[in-house]
C-alpha positions as CSV (number, residue, x, y, z in Angstrom):
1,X,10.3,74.7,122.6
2,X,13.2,76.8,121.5
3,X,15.5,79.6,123.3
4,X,17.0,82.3,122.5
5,X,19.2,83.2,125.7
6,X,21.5,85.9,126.6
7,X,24.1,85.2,129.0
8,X,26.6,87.6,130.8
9,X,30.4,87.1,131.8
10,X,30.8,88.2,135.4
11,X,34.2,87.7,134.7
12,X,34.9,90.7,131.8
13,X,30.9,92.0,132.0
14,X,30.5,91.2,128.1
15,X,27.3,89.2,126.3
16,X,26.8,86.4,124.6
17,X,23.4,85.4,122.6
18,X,22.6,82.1,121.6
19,X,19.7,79.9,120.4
20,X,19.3,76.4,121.5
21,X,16.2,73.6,122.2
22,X,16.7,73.0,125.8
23,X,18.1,75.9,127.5
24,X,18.7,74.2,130.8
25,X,21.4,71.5,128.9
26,X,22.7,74.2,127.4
27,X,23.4,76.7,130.0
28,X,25.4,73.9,132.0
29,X,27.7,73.1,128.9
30,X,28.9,77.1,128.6
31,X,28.9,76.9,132.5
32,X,31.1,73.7,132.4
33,X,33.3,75.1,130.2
34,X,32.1,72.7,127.1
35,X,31.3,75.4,124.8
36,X,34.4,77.5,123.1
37,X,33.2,80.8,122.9
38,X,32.0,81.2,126.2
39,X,35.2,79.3,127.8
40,X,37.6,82.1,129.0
41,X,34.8,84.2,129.9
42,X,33.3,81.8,132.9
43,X,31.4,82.1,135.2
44,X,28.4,83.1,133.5
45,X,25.0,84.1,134.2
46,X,21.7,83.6,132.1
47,X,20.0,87.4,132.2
48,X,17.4,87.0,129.8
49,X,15.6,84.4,127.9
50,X,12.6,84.2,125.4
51,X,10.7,80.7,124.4
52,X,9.1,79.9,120.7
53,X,7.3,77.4,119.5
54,X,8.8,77.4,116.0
55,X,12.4,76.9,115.5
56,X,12.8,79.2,112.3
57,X,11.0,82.2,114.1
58,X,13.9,81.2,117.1
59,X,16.7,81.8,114.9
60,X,15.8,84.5,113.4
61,X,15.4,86.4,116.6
62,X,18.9,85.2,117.6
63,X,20.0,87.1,113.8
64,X,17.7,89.9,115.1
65,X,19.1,90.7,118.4
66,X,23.1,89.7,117.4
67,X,22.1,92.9,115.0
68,X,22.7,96.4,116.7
69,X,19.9,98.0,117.2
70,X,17.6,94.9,118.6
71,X,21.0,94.2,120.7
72,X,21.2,98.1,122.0
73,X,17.3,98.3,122.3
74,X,17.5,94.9,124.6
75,X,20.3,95.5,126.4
76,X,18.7,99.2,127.5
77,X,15.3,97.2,128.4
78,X,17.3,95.0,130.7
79,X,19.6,98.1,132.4
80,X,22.6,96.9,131.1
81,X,23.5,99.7,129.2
């Protein structure tokens, strides 16, 4: 299976999308502080994930969604905006 995860910084309230194949490993390296872009901006919660089956498909949703509008239009769905 693959993610695509959003997380959000309690710490400064701002998002950070990624794509990964085991979201659970994954989650504990940006909340250990392993991962540089998400560093500063611990602690971190996981809002919203969505699975696939195919890799490729995964990706391209990440692409998708770092985009404007799928990032506005996801953000509204969750109440975050």
């Amino acid at each position: 299976m693959f993610y695509v995860y959003l997380l959000k910084s309690e710490k400064d309230g701002k998002h950070y999308i990624g794509f990964t194949s085991d979201l659970r490993k994954r989650f504990q390296e940006h909340v250990s502080g392993k991962n540089r872009s998400t560093f500063y901006r611990r602690p971190l919660k996981l809002i919203y994930y969505e699975c696939y089956t195919d890799g490729d498909v995964a990706k391209r949703r990440e692409t998708q969604i770092k985009s404007g509008k799928a990032h506005t239009a996801l953000l509204k769905r969750l109440g975050e905006r």
